[in-house]
C-alpha positions in Angstrom: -22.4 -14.5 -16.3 -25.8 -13.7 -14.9 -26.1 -10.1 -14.6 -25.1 -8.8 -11.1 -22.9 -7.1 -12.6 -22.4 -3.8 -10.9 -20.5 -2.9 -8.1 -23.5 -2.6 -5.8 -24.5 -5.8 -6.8 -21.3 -7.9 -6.8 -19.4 -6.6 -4.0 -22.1 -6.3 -1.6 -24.5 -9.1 -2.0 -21.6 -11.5 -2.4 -19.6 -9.7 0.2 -22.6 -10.3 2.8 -23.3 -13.9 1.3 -19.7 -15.1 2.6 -19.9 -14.7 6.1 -18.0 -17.8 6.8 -21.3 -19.7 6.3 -23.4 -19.0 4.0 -26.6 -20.1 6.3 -25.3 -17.7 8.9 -28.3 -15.0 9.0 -25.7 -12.3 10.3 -22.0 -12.0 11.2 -18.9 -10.2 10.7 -16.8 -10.0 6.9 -13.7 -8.5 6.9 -11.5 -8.3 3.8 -8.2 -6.3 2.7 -5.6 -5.3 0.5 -1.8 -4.1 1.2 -0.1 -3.0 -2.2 3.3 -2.1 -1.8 5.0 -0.1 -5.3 7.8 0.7 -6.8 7.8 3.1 -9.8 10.4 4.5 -12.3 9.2 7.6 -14.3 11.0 10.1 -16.2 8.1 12.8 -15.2 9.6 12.3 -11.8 12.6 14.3 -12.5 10.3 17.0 -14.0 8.2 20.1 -12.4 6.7 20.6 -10.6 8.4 17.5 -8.8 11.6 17.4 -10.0 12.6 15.0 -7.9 14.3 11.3 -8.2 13.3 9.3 -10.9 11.9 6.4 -8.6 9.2 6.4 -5.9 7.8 4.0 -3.8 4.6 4.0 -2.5 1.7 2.0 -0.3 -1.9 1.8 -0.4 -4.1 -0.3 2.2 -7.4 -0.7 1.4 -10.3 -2.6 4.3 -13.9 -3.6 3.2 -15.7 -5.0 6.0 -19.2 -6.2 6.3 -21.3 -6.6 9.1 -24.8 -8.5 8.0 -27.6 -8.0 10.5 -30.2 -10.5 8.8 -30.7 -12.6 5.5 -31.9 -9.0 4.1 -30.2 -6.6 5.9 -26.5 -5.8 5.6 -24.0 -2.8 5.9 -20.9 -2.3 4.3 -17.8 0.1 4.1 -14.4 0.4 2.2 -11.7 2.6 4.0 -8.4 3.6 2.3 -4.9 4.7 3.4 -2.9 5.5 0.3 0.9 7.3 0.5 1.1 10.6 -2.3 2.9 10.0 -4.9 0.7 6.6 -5.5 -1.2 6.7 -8.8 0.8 8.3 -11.5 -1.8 11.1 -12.3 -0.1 13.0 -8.5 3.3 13.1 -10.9 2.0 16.1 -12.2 1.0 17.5 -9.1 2.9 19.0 -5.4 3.4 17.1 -2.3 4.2 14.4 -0.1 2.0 12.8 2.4 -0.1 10.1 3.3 -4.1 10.1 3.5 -7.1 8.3 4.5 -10.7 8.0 3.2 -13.6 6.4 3.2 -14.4 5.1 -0.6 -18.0 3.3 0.7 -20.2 3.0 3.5 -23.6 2.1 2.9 -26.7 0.6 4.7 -28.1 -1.9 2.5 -31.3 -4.1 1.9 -31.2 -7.1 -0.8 -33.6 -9.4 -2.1 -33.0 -12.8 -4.2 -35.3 -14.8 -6.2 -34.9 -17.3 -9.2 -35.6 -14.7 -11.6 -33.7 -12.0 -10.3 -32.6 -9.2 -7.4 -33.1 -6.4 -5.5 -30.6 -4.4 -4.0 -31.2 -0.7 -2.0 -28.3 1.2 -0.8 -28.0 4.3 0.7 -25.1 6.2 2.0 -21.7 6.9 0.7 -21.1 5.3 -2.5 -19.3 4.8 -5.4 -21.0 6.5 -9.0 -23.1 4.1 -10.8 -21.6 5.6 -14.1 -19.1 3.9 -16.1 -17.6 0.1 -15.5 -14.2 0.3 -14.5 -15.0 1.2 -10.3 -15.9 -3.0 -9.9 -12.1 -3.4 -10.6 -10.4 -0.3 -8.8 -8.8 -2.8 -6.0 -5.4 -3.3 -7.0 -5.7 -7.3 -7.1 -8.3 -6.8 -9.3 -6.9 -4.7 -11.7 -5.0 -6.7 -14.4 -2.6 -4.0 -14.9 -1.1 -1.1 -12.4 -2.6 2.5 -13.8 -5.7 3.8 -14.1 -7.9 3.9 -17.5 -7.2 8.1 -18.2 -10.9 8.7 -17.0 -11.3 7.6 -13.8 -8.8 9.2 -10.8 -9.4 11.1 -7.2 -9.6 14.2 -8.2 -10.1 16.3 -11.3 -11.5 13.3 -12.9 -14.5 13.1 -14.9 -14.9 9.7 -12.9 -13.9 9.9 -9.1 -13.2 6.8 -6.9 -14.2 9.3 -4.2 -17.7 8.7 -2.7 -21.2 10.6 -3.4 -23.9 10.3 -0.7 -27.0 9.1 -1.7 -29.2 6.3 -2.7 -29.2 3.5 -5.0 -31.7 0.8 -6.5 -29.7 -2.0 -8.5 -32.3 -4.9 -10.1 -31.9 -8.1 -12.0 -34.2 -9.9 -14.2 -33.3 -12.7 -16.1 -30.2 -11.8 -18.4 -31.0 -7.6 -17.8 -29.5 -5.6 -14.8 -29.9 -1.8 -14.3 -29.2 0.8 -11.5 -30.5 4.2 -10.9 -28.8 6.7 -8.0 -29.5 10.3 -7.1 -26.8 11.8 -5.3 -25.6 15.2 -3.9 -22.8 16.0 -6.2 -21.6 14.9 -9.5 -18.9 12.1 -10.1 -16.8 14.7 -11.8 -16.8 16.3 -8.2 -18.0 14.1 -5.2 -18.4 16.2 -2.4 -18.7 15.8 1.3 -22.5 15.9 3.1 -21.1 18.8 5.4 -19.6 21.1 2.3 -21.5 23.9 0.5 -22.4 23.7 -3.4 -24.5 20.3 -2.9 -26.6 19.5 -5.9 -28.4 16.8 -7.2 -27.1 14.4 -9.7 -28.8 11.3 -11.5 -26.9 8.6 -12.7 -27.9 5.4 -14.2 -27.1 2.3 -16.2 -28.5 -1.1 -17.7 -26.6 -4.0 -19.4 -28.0 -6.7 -20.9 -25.7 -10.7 -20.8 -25.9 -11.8 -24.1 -24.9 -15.2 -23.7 -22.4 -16.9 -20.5 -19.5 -14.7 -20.3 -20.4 -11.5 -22.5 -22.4 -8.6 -21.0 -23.1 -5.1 -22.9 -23.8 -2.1 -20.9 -24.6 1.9 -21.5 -24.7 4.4 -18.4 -24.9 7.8 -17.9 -25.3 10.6 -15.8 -26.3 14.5 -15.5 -26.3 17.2 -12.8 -24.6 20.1 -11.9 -20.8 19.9 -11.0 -19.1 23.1 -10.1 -18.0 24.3 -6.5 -17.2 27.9 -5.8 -14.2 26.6 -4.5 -13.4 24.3 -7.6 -10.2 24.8 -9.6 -12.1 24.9 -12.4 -14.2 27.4 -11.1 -13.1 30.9 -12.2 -14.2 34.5 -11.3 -17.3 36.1 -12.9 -18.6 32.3 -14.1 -22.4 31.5 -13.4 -23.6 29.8 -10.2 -23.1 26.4 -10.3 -26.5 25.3 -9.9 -27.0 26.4 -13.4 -24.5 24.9 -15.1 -25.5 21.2 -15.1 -22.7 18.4 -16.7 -24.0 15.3 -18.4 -21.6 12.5 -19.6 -23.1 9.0 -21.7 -20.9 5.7 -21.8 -20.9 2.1 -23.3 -19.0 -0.7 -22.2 -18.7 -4.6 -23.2 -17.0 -7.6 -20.9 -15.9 -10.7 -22.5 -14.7 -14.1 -20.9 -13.9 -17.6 -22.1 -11.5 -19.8 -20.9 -8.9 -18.0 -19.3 -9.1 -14.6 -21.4 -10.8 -11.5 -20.2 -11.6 -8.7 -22.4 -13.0 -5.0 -21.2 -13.9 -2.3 -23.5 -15.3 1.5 -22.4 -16.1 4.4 -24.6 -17.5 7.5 -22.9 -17.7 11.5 -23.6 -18.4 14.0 -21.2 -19.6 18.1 -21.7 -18.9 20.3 -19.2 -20.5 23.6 -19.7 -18.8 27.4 -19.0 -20.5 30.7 -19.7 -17.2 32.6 -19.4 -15.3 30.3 -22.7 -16.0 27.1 -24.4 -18.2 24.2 -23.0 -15.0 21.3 -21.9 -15.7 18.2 -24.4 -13.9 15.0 -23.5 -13.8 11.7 -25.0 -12.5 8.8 -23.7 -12.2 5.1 -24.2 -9.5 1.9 -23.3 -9.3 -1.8 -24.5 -8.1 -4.2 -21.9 -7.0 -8.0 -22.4 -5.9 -10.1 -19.9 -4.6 -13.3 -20.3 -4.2 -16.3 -18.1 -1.1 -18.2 -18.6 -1.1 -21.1 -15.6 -2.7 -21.0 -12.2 0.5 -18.6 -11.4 1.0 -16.4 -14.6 -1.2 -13.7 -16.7 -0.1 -11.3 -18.9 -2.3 -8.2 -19.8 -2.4 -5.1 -22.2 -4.6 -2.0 -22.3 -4.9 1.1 -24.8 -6.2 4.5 -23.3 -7.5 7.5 -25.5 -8.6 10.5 -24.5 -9.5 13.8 -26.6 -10.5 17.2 -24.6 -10.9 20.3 -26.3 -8.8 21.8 -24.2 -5.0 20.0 -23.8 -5.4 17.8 -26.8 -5.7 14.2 -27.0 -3.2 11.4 -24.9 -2.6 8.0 -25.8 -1.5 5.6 -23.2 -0.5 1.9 -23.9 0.3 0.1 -21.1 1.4 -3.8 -20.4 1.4 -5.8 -17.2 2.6 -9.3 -16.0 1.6 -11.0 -12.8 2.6 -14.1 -10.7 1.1 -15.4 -7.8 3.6 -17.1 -5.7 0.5 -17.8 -3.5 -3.4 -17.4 -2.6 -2.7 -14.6 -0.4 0.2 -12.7 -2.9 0.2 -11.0 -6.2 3.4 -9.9 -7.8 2.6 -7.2 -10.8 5.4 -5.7 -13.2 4.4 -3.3 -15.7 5.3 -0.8 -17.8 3.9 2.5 -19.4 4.2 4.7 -22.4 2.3 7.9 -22.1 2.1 10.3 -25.2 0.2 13.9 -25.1 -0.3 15.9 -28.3 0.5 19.2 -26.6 2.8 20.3 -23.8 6.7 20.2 -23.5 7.0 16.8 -22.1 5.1 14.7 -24.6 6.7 11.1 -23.6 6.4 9.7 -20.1 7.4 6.1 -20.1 6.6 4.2 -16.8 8.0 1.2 -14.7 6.3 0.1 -11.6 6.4 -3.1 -9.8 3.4 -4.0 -7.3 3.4 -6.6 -4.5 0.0 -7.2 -3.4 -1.4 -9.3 -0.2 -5.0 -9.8 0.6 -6.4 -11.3 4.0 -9.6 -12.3 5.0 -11.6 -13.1 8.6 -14.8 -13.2 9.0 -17.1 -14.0 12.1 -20.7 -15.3 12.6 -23.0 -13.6 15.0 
């Protein structure tokens, strides 16, 4: 597994490599996913929902790329998703649906023997962490969410920053280093107020064909006056600067996959305690036959301020063809604290992808 590894450099350069053909110097790439769920939960029927124990939900999810030149590309990823979707809105109000734009990026990339360039700049995904090259639902093995990474309130957002990224390769080493306007805790739009810079970075290293080992990082302030987390009398936000580290390991042979993250996040207060938060998951997947794979993953995460939550979640999947992905899974969900300590889960996922491209 040579190491173009991150998101930047997977999606992107191989995105703009497959315009139909691959000698094609620019064209058009568009690609998509359609995920329509069903999903049983016992925190349905709880506040502040309180509603029916089963949901269903959509999400649609385009990337196109438009290539300009053997260097010169752009790229995009637009969402419509339906609320209740991911199971972290349970525990929040409303109905709904909403679009967003999770990328869109002007990008320049480079290829030798050795290794790559790639330069991005726009609206991005954070360079922190490992799991955001597998947030597309026929990508992810199972149906949640590791605990850290969400929309909102996360210490990970799927939500975009706006900035600019370098990602490199040489030899079996990859690394990326972005400076943004907000902090992945808290992505924030290029027209709000409370913008600040944030660094974040990374490096892994592939250790032999299959098995990569990576640390990341990142550090900037994260408040916004109009945060929820933001209370009355608390310091400006400039001053109060967040900083989170993180290692993560991938290993494939065969037809098993394995993921592992481990991270922990400080997010200071003058008014009460600095928020601590650790956080980690194991994932295997398994492939069964060209059709079937089964996979499993254990979440923990420990704050200092609701206690810690294990999660252990389990998936099957069968593809009844190249275009569809059936997922059943199930969920048990187990906090420390609070009066509803047990969730347990059920969702079923039908997935389809398409694909059209055009050269120019």
């Amino acid at each position: 597994m040579k190491a173009l590894c991150h998101i930047g450099a997977v999606l992107l350069i191989l995105g703009s490599a497959s315009i139909c053909a691959q000698e094609a110097n620019s064209g058009i790439d568009l690609r998509g996913t359609l995920t329509a769920q069903l999903i049983v939960s016992n925190q349905l029927t709880d506040a502040p929902r309180s509603s029916a124990p089963a949901i269903a939900g959509t999400r649609a999810v385009a990337y196109p790329t438009l290539k300009f030149s053997e260097h010169w590309f752009a790229t995009g990823a637009v969402q419509l998703v339906t609320r209740p979707y991911y199971i972290s809105d349970f525990s929040t109000k409303g109905y709904g649906a909403k679009g967003s734009v999770l990328q869109a990026t002007l990008n320049y990339s480079q290829i030798s023997r050795r290794g790559s360039i790639l330069f991005r700049a726009g609206e991005m995904s954070s360079a922190f962490g490992s799991f955001l090259l597998r947030y597309d639902d026929s990508e992810n093995a199972l149906v949640d969410l590791p605990p850290q990474y969400g929309y909102y309130y996360a210490p990970i957002s799927f939500l975009p920053v706006a900035g600019a990224q370098l990602d490199a390769t040489y030899g079996k080493w990859d690394g990326r280093l972005q400076f943004a306007n907000s902090s992945p805790a808290n992505p924030r739009s290029i027209f709000a107020h409370d913008q600040y810079g944030n660094w974040a970075a990374g490096a892994g290293y592939t250790v032999r064909q299959g098995f990569r080992i990576g640390i990341s990082g990142y550090r900037g302030p994260y408040l916004d006056r109009r945060y929820a987390y933001y209370y009355p009398g608390e310091a400006k936000p400039s001053s109060l600067t967040a900083h989170a580290v993180g290692a993560d390991a991938n290993w494939a042979h065969r037809h098993t996959s394995v993921y592992i993250e481990v991270q922990r996040f400080i997010m200071p207060y003058t008014l009460f305690p600095d928020f601590h938060e650790s956080a980690g998951y194991a994932e295997v997947r398994q492939v069964l036959s060209p059709r079937w794979s089964i996979a499993g993953r254990y979440s923990l995460t420990s704050t200092n301020a609701s206690g810690r939550m294990n999660i252990a979640e389990t998936a099957g999947a069968y593809r009844p063809n190249r275009f569809q992905l059936l997922k059943i899974g199930y969920e048990l969900r187990h906090a420390t604290t609070g009066s509803d300590r047990n969730n347990h889960v059920l969702a079923v996922q039908l997935i389809t992808t398409f694909h059209k491209c055009a050269a120019l």
